[in-house]
PLY file of the C-alpha trace (Angstrom):
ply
format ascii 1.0
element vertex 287
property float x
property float y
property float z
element edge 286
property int vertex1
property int vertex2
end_header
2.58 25.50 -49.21
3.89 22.15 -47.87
5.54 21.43 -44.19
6.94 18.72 -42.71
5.98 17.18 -39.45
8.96 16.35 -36.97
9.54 12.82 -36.39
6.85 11.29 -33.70
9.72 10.03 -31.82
10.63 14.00 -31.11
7.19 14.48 -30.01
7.79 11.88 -27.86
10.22 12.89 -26.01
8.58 16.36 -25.35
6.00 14.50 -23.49
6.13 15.07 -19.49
4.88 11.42 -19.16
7.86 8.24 -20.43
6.41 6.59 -23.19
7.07 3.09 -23.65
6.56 -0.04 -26.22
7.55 -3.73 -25.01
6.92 -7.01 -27.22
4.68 -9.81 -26.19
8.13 -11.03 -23.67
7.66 -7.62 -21.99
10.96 -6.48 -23.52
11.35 -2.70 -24.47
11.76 -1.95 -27.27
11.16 1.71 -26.59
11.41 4.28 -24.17
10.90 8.00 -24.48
13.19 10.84 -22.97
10.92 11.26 -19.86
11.61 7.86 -18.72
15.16 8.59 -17.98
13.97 11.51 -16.16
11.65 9.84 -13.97
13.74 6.60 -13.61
17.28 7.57 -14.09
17.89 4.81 -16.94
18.80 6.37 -20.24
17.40 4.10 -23.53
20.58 2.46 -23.98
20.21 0.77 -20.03
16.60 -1.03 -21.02
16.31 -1.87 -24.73
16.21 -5.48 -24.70
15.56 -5.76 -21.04
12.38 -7.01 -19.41
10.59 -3.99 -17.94
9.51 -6.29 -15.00
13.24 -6.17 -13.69
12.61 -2.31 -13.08
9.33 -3.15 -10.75
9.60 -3.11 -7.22
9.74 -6.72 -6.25
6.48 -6.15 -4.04
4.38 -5.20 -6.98
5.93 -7.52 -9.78
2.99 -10.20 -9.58
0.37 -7.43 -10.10
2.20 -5.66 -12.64
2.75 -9.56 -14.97
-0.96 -10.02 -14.07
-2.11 -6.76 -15.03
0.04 -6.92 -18.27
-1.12 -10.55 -18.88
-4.71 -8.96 -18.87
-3.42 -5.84 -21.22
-2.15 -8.48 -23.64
-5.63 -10.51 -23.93
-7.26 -6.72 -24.78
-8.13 -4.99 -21.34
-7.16 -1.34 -21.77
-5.59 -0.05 -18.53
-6.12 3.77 -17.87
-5.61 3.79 -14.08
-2.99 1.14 -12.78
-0.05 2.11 -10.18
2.79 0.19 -9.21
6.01 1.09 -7.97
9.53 1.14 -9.50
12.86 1.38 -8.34
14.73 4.06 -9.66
18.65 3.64 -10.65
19.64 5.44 -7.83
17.97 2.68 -5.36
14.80 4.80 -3.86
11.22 4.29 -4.90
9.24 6.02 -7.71
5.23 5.60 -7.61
4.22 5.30 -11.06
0.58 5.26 -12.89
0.35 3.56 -16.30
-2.42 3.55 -19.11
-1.43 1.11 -21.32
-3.37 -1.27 -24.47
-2.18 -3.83 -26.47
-1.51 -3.63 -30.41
-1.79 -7.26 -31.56
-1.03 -6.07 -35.38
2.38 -5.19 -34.27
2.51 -7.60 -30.97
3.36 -5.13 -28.97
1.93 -2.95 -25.46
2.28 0.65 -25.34
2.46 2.07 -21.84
2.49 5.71 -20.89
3.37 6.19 -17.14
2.84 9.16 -14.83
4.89 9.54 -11.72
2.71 9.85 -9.06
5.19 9.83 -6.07
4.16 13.29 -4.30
0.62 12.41 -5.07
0.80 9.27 -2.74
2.92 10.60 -0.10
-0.12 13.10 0.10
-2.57 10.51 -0.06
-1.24 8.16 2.30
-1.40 11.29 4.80
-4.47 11.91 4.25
-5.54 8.15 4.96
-3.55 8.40 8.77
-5.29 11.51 9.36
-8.66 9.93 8.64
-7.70 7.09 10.95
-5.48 8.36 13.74
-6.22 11.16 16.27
-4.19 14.05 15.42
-3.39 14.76 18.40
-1.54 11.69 19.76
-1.16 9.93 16.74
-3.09 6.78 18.18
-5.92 5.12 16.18
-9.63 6.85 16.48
-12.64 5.80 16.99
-13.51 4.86 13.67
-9.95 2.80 13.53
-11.08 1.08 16.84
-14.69 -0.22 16.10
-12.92 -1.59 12.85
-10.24 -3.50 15.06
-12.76 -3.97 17.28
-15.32 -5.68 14.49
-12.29 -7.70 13.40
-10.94 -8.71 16.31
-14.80 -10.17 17.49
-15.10 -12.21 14.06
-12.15 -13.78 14.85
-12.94 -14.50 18.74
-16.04 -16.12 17.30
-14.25 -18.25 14.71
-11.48 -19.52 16.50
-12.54 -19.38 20.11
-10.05 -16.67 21.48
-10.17 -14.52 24.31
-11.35 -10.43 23.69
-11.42 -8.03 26.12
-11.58 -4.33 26.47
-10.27 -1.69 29.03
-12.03 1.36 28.93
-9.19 4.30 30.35
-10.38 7.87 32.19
-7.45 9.78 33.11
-7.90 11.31 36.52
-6.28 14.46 37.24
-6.54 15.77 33.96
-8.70 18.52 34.32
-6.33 19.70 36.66
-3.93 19.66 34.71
-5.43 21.62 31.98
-6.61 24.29 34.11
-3.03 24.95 36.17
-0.69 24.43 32.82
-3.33 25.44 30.46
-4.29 23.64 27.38
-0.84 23.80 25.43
0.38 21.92 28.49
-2.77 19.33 28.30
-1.95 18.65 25.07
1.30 17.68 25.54
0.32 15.81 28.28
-1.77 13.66 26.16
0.61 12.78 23.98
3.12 12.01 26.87
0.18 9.49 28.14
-0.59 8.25 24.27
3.46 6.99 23.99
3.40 5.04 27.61
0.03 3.34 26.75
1.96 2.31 23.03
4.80 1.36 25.47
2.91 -0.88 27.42
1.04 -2.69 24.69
1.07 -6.66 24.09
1.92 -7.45 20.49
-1.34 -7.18 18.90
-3.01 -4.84 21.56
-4.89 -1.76 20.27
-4.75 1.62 22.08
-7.33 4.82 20.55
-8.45 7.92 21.95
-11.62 8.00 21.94
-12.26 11.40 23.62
-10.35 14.34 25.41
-8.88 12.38 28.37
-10.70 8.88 27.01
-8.84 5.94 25.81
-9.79 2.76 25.00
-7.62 -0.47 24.97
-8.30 -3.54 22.55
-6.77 -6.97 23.66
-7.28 -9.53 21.48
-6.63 -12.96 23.56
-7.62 -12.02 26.55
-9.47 -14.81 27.97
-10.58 -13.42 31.51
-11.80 -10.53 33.30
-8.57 -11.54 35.59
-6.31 -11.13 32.95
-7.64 -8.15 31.87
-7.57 -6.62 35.16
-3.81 -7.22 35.63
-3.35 -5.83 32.28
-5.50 -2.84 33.73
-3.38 -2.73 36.48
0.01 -2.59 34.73
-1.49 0.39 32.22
-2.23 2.19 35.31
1.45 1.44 36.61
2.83 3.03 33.76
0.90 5.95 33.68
1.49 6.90 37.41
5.07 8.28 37.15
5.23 12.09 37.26
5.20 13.91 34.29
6.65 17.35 33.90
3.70 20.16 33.40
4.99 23.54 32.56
8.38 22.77 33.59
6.72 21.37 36.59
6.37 18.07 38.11
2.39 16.47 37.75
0.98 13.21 38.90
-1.80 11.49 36.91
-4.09 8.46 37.82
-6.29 6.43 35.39
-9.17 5.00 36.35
-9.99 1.71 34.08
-12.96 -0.25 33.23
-13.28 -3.95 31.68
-15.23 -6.17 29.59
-14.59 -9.20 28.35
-16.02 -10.71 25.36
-18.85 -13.01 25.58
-19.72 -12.60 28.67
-19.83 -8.52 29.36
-21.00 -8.68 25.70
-21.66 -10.08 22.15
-21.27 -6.91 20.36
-18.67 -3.83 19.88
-21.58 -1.54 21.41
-22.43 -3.45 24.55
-19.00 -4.05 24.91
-17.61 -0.54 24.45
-21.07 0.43 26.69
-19.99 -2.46 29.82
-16.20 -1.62 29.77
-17.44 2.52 30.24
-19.78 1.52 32.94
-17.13 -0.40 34.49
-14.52 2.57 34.21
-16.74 5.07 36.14
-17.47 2.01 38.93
-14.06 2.08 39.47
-13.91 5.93 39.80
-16.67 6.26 41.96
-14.75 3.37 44.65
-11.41 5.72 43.99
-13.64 8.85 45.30
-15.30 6.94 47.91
-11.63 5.64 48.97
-10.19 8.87 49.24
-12.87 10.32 51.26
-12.11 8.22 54.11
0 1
1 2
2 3
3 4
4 5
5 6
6 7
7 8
8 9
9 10
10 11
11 12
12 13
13 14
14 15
15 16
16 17
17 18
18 19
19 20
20 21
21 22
22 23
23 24
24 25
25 26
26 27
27 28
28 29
29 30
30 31
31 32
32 33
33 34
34 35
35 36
36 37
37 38
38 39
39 40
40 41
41 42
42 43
43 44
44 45
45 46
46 47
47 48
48 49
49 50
50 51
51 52
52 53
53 54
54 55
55 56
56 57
57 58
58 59
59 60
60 61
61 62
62 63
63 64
64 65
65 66
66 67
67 68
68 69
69 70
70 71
71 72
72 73
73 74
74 75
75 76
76 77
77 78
78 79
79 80
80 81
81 82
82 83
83 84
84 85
85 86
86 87
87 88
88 89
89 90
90 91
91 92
92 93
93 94
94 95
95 96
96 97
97 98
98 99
99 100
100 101
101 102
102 103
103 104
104 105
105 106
106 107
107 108
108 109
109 110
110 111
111 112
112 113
113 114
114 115
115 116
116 117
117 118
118 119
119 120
120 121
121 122
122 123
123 124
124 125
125 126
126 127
127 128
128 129
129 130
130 131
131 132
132 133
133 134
134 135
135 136
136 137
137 138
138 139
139 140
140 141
141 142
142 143
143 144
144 145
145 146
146 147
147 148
148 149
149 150
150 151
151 152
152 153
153 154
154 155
155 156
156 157
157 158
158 159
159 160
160 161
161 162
162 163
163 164
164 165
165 166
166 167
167 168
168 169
169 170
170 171
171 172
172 173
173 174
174 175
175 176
176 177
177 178
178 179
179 180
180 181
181 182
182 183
183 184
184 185
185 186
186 187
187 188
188 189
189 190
190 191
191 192
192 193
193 194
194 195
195 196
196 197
197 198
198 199
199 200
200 201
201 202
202 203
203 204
204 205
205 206
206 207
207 208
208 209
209 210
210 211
211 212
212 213
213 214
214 215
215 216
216 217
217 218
218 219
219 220
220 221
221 222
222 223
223 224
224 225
225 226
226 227
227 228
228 229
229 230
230 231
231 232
232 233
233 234
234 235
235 236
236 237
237 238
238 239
239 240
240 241
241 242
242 243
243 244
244 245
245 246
246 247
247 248
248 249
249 250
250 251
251 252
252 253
253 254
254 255
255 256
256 257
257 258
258 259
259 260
260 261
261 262
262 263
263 264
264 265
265 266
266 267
267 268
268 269
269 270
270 271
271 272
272 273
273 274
274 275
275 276
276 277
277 278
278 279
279 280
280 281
281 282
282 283
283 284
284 285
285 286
C-alpha cells in the first residue's frame, strides 16, 4: 500500500511560525501562510520585494549585518529584530535562519515574540526601579553613580550627591496609616522628578530615603542651592487621608573629589551630612 505525501508547501503553511526563502539580494521569494498572519502582508504584497523594507528602520543595520553573516555560513538560531506590520504598529520577531549556497538562497523561520518582550521589558523596570514610586533603586543608582564618576574623572566635570531624609514621615504613617504613607511617597517621588536638572538622577534608596545624583555639579554651593530648591518643592502640603500634611526634608551633600573618590565614601559623606543637618533642624526647633 502506497500514499502520497501533501505538498511541503501545505505543510508549510500549517506551521505557527512564517516560513520564508530570500535570494542572495534579500528578495523573497517565499513566504508561508503564517507570515500574513503575523505581519498582515499576504504572498502576493512581498514576492520580489526586499524583506529589509519590512524591518523597523531602527533595526535594519543589524538585521543586513546579521544576514550578511548568515550568507558567509553563520547559522542564526536566536536573532530578534522588529518589524512593522501593514497596519503601522510594531511586531517583535525572532528568526533562525542558514544559508543554502547550492540554491543561493537563506531560509528564515521567524517567531513572534511581541508578548514575550512586553513581559520582559517589565521585568527589567522592576529589577531596576522601586516599585513603589517608580524611581530608580539602589542598584540603578550605584550604576549611574559608577558612570557618572568615570566620566567626572575623564573629562573634569563637576559630581555631587544630595542625600534626602524626609522629616515628618513617620508621622505621617502612624496618623494616615501605611496606605496613606505610601501614597505619600509616591506624591514626594513625582515632585523630586519635577524638580530634576536634565541629567539629574533621583532613587529611593530606603522607606523615607532618597538619594539625588547631579552630574555637573561643581561645588558644595551649588549643590546646596540645589538642596535647597528640592526642599522648596517638597514643603507644600500634601493631602493625607483627605487631610492636609506638611513634610520637611532634611538633605545632606557631597561633592565629588573632595567629600570623596568613590560611590561608597561618597554615598557614606552625603548620609553623614544629611543627619548633620537634622540634628541643627532639632537643635533649632528646641529653642
Amino acid at each position: 500500500m502506497t500514499s502520497t505525501l501533501p505538498p511541503l508547501v501545505d505543510v508549510l503553511d500549517l506551521l505557527p511560525d512564517a516560513v520564508c526563502v530570500v535570494d542572495e539580494h534579500a528578495r523573497y521569494l517565499f513566504v508561508s501562510a503564517s507570515f500574513e498572519r503575523i505581519l498582515g502582508y499576504r504572498a502576493a504584497d512581498v514576492l520580489g520585494r526586499q524583506a529589509f523594507e519590512f524591518v523597523h528602520p531602527e533595526d535594519r543595520d543589524d538585521t543586513e549585518q546579521q544576514a550578511a553573516r548568515v550568507t558567509d555560513g553563520a547559522i542564526q538560531r536566536h536573532f530578534r529584530n522588529r518589524y512593522l506590520h501593514k497596519d503601522g504598529h510594531v511586531v517583535d520577531m525572532q528568526w533562525a535562519a542558514r544559508w543554502h549556497p547550492e540554491y543561493r538562497v537563506r531560509i528564515g523561520v521567524g517567531r513572534e515574540i511581541t508578548e514575550l518582550r512586553r513581559v520582559e521589558r517589565e521585568l527589567e523596570h522592576l529589577a531596576r526601579h522601586d516599585p513603589l514610586t517608580g524611581l530608580p533603586n539602589r542598584h540603578t543608582l550605584q550604576q549611574a553613580l559608577e558612570q557618572a564618576l568615570a566620566d567626572a574623572r575623564a573629562g573634569g566635570d563637576g559630581l555631587a550627591l544630595l542625600y534626602v531624609d524626609l522629616d515628618g514621615f513617620k508621622a505621617a504613617n502612624d496618623e494616615g496609616g501605611h496606605d496613606a504613607g505610601d501614597r505619600l511617597l509616591q506624591d514626594v517621588a513625582t515632585r523630586l522628578t519635577q524638580a530634576l536638572r536634565h541629567g539629574d538622577v533621583a532613587a529611593r534608596v530606603g522607606g523615607d530615603e532618597f538619594v539625588i545624583l547631579l552630574p555637573g555639579c561643581r561645588s558644595p554651593d551649588a549643590a546646596r542651592r540645589i538642596a535647597d530648591a528640592l526642599r522648596a518643592q517638597l514643603r507644600p502640603v500634601y493631602s493625607l487621608a483627605g487631610r492636609p500634611f506638611q513634610l520637611d526634608a532634611s538633605v545632606g551633600v557631597a561633592c565629588f573629589p573632595g567629600d570623596g573618590q568613590d560611590a561608597a565614601a561618597l554615598i557614606a559623606h552625603a548620609d553623614r551630612d544629611m543627619y548633620a543637618v537634622k540634628g541643627r533642624s532639632r537643635r533649632a526647633d528646641l529653642r
